[in-house]
N, C-alpha and C positions, 0 to 999 in steps of 0.2 A: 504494500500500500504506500507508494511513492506521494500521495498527498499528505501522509503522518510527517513527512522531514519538516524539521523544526518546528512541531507546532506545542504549544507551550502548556503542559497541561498537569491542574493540581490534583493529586490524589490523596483523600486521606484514608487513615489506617494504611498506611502504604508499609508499616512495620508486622503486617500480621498476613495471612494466609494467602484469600485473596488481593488487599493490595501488594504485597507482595510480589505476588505472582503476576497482577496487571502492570505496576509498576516495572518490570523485568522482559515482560512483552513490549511495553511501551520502548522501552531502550532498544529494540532491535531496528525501531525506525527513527534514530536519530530525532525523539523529539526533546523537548526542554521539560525538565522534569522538576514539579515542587511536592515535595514530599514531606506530608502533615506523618506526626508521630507524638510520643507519648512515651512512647521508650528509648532512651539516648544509644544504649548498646543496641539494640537489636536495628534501630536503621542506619548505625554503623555500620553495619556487618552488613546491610541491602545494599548500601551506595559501594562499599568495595564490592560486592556480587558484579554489580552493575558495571563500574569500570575494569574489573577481571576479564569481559566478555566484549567490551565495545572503549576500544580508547576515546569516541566521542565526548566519553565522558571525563576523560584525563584534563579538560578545561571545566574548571569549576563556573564558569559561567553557564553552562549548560545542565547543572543539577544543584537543585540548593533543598535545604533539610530544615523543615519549621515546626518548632513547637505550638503545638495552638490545642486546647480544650474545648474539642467542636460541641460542647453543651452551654457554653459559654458564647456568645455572639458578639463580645469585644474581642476575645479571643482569637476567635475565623477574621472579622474588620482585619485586626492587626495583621495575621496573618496573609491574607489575600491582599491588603497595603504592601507586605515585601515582598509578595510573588510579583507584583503590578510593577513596582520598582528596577525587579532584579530584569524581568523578562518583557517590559513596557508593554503586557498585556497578557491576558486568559483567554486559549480555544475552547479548552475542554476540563471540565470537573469532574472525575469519577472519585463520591462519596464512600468510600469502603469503611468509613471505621463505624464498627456494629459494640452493641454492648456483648461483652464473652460470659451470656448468660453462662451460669453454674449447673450441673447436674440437680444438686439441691434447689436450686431456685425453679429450675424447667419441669421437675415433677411436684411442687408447689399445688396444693388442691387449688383449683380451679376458684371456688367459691370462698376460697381464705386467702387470697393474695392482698398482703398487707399494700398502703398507699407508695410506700419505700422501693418495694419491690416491682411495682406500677411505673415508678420514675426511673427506675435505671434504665431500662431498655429507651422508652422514651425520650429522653435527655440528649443519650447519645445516636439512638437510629433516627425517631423523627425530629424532633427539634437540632439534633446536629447535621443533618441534610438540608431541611431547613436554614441554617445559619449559614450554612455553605454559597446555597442557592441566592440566598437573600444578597449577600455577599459579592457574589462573581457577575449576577445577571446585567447589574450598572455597567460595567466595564463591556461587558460582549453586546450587551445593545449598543453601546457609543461604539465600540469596530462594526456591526452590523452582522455579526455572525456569534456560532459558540455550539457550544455543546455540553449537555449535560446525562450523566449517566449515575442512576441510584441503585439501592441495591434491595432489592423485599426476598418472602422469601416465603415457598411454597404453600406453610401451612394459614397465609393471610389470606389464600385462596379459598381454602374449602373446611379452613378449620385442622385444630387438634384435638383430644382430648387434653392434652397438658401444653406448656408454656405459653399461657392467655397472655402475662404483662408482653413478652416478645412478639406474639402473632400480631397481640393490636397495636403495636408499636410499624412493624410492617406493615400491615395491613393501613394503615394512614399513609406510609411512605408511598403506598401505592396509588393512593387517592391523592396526594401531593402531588405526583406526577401527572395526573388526569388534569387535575385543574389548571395547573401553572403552564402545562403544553399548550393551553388556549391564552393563559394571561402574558407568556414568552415568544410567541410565534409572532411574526416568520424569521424574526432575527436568528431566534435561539432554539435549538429543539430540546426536548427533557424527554428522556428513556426511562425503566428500570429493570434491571435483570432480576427475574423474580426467580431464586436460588433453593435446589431439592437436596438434597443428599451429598454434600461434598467432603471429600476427603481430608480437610486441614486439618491442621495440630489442635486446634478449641474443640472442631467436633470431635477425634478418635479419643480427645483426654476423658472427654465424659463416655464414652461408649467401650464397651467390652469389645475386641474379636468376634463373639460369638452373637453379641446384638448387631454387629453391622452386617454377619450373616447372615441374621432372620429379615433383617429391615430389605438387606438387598435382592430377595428372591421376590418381595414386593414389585421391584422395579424393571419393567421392560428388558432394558439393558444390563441388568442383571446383576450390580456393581453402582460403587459412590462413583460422584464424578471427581474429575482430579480440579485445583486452583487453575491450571493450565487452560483448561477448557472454558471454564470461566472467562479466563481473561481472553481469550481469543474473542470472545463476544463483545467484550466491555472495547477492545481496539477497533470491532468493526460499527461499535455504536460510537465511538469517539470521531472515525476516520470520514470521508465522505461520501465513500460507498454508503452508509447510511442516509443520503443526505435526504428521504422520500419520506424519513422515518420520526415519527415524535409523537407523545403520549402513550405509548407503548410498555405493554410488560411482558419481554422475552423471558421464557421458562427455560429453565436448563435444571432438568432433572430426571434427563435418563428415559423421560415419557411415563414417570410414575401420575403426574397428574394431567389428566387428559381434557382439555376442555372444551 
């Protein structure tokens, strides 16, 4: 995708599975990379990943590392201010930092989930997408272009029996998207990759071997998905082969939910 060279795009959670893995896709097409985090060591260790593999990156003008607490929306301001500085604008925004709900908190009775437990997912999926958006859209209306890519995730579709604070957390994400793709258009488009079964380090930590082999015989394709494939989607929702494309919730989950 020869229209990704240089286009300048912030990712957060770029230090965890998914962004990780998007973030690492993105580097194969020489774009300009701002990478929101929360952990100092672990996006250490992405941005060497990243210039190990592409010396584009060996100019630090082309990748910059920002702290920001996307549940905060001074925080994102400040933030998306040094991305706007370093790179004298924003293409494209893919939102990856999710709350790493806990095993304990996802099996949480449905009907006893304290107010606490309601705001973490919250905080950080939708009102930190939200901050984002809020955020980046000024800048890509005044270039006349932009991109935006959220992340929801399967059970906001049809429901779980357990993790309500996180389904209805996505499941707004996904209604954020509906509405803003009418309030952002035609400058900007707004996506969300609505995410089934994937294989990252948050999900295997909570699940046994043996539960991802009952979960997986569920699934068409038989199997979690990997971050890789994820992120394949998230570059073609970024890049301009997409360009027909906004208000959208692309499923990647193997064809476990069928709609």
């Amino acid at each position: 995708m020869s229209n990704l060279n240089g286009k300048r795009v912030l990712i957060t959670g770029a230090s965890g599975g998914i962004g990780r893995s998007i973030a690492l896709k993105l580097a194969e097409y020489n774009t300009k990379l701002a990478l929101q985090y929360r952990d100092e060591h672990k996006i250490t260790k992405v941005i060497e990943d990243i210039k190990s593999v592409n010396d584009y990156y060996s100019n630090d003008d082309n990748i910059i590392a920002l702290y920001a607490d996307v549940s905060s929306y001074d925080n994102v301001k400040a933030m998306v201010d040094q991305m706007e500085e370093r790179f004298n604008g924003i293409d494209a925004l893919v939102a990856a930092a999710g709350y790493p709900i806990s095993k304990e908190e996802w099996f949480t009775d449905p009907l006893s989930i304290s107010d606490d437990l309601l705001d973490r997912p919250w905080n950080i999926d939708l009102k930190g997408s939200y901050h984002c958006v809020r955020a980046v859209a000024p800048i890509m209306k005044r270039q006349g272009h932009g991109s935006i890519v959220l992340v929801g995730s399967t059970p906001a579709l049809v429901g779980d029996f357990y993790g309500l604070a996180y389904t209805l957390a996505k499941a707004a994400v996904i209604a954020l998207v509906k509405s803003l793709a009418l309030v952002l258009a035609p400058e900007i488009r707004i996506n969300c990759i609505v995410l089934g079964s994937i294989a990252t380090d948050a999900n295997l930590r909570i699940l046994s071997s043996k539960e991802v082999d009952e979960m997986s015989k569920n699934i068409p394709l038989k199997r979690f998905g990997r971050a890789e494939e994820v992120a394949d989607v998230a570059v073609f929702l970024v890049s301009d082969n997409s360009a027909y494309i906004t208000g959208q919730s692309i499923v990647v989950d193997g064809g476990e939910v069928r709609l």
